[in-house]
C-alpha positions in Angstrom: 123.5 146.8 159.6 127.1 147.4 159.0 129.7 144.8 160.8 132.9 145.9 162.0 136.1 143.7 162.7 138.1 145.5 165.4 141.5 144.3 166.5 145.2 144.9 167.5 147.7 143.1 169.6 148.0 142.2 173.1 148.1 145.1 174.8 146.9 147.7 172.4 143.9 148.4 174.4 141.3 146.8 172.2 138.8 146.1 175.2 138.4 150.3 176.0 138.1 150.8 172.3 135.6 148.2 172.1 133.7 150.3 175.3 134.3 153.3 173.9 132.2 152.4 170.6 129.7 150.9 172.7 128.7 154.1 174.7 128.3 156.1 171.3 125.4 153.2 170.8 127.1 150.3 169.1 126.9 146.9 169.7 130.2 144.9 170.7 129.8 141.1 170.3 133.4 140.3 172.5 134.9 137.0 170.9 137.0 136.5 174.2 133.9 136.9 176.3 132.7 134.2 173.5 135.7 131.7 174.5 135.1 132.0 177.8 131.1 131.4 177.1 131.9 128.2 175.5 134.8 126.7 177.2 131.9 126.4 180.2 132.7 122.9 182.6 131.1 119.9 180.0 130.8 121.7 177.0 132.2 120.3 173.9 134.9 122.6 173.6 135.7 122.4 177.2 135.7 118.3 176.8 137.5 117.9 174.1 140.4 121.0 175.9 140.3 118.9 179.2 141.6 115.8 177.2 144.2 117.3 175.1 145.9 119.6 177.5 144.8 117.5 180.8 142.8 118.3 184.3 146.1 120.0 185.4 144.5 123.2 183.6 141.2 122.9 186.0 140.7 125.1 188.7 138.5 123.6 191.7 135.1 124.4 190.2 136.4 123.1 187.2 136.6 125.6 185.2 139.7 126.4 183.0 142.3 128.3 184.6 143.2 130.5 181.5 146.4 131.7 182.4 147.6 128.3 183.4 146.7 127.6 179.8 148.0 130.7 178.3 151.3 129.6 180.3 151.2 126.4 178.1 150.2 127.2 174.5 151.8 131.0 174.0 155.3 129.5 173.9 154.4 126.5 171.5 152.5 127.3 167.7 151.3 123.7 167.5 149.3 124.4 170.6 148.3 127.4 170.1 146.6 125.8 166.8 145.1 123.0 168.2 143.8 125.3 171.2 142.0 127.4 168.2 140.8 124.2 166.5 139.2 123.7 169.1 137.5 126.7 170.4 136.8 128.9 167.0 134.1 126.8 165.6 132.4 127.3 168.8 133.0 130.9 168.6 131.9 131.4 165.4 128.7 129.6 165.7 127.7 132.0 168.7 128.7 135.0 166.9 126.5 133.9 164.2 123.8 133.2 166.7 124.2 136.8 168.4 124.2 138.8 165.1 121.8 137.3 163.5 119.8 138.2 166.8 121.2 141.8 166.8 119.7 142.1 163.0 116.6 140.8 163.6 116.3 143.3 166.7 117.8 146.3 165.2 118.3 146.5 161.3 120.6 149.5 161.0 123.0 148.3 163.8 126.8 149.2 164.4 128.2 146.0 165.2 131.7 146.3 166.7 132.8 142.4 166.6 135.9 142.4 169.1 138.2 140.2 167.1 142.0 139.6 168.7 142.9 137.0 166.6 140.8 138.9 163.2 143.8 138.4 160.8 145.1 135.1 161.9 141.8 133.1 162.1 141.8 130.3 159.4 138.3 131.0 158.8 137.5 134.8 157.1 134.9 136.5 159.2 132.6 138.7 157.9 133.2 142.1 158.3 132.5 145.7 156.1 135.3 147.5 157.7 138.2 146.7 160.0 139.7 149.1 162.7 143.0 148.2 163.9 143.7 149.8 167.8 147.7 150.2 167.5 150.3 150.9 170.5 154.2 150.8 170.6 155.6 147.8 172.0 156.7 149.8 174.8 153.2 150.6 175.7 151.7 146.5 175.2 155.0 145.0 177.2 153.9 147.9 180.4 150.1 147.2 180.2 150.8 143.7 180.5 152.9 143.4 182.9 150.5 145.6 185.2 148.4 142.1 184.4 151.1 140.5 186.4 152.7 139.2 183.4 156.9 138.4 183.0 158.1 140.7 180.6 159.6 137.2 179.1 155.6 135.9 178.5 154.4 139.5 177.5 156.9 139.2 174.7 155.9 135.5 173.5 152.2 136.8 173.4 153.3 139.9 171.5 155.3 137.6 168.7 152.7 134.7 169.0 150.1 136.8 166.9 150.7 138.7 163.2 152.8 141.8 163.6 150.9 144.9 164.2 152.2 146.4 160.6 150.8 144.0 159.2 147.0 144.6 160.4 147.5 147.8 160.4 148.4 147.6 156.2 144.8 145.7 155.9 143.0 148.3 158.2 140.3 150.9 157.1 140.5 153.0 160.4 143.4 152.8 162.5 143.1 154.1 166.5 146.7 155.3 168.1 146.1 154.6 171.8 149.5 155.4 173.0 148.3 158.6 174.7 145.6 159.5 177.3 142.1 158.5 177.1 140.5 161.4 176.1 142.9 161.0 172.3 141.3 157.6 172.1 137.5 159.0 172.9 138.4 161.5 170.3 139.4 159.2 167.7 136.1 156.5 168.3 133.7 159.4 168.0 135.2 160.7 164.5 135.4 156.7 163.3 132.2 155.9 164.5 130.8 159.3 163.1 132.5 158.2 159.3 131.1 154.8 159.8 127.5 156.1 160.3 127.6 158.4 157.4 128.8 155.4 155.2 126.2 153.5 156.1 123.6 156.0 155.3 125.0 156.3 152.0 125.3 153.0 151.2 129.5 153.6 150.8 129.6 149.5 152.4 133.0 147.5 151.6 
């Protein structure tokens, strides 16, 4: 099995990489889909969110309202923190849970772990190689605000995680989804392609 760490920034288009890798056959295990999976009403994670940021962030079937929340923490680090605190040890005990599954199921898996927030986590994951999907500002601050999102709070989301040079200095494969779709397809096939080959000779970070 080889375990791959894929991130970016808000906006970068991480989720149609992610799709993209899982039509050529690999498995995604999506962290956000993960946060959302364990922030359920009366969870532990939910609990313990509820009494630090209040039932103001409920919606009427009392589940979180997530950009009522996003609205609260993306402008503050200390929340943003204790928001994480929170919610990764959940994540990561599910993610643990889901590959360890995937491994027992299928040995020489391609496991694309869809991590936003890979670089900033306090805790390492796991990974053997890390593919960074990268976009000019210009192209993060339009896709979200076609989320219906103020240019003002697209920004504070931008800053609010490591700066994409950054990632993209730790990266192994890097994706430039600036252009149409079909350069992005491109780029996934020859990645996931490289990736195979490595794993069939052993070539493993």
């Amino acid at each position: 099995m080889i375990i791959v760490g894929l991130t970016g920034s808000v906006g970068t288009g991480k989720s149609t990489v992610a799709n993209l890798f899982k039509e050529l056959g690999a498995y995604v295990i999506d962290w956000d889909e993960l946060a959302r999976e364990v922030t359920r009403p009366h969870l532990k994670a939910w609990k313990e969110i509820v009494e630090y940021f209040g039932k103001g962030i409920l919606n009427e079937d009392l589940t979180i309202n997530r950009q009522k929340l996003a609205d609260i923490v993306f402008s503050n680090k200390e929340k943003v923190a204790k928001l994480n605190q929170i919610v990764h040890p959940e994540v990561f005990k599910e993610d643990e849970r889901i590959t360890d599954e995937i491994k027992s199921l299928d040995p020489d898996a391609l496991v694309i772990k869809d991590i936003p927030l890979l670089f900033e986590l306090t805790r390492p994951v796991y990974v053997d190689k890390i593919v960074v999907v990268s976009a000019s500002e210009q192209t993060q601050l339009r896709r979200l605000e076609e989320k219906v999102i103020t240019r003002e709070d697209a920004r504070n989301r931008i800053k609010s995680q490591l700066p994409l040079e950054e990632k993209i200095k730790s990266a192994d494969f890097v994706i430039n989804n600036d252009g149409p779709l079909e350069e992005t397809k491109k780029q996934v096939e020859e990645i996931y392609s490289s990736l195979r080959k490595g794993e069939q000779h052993g070539k493993q970070r």
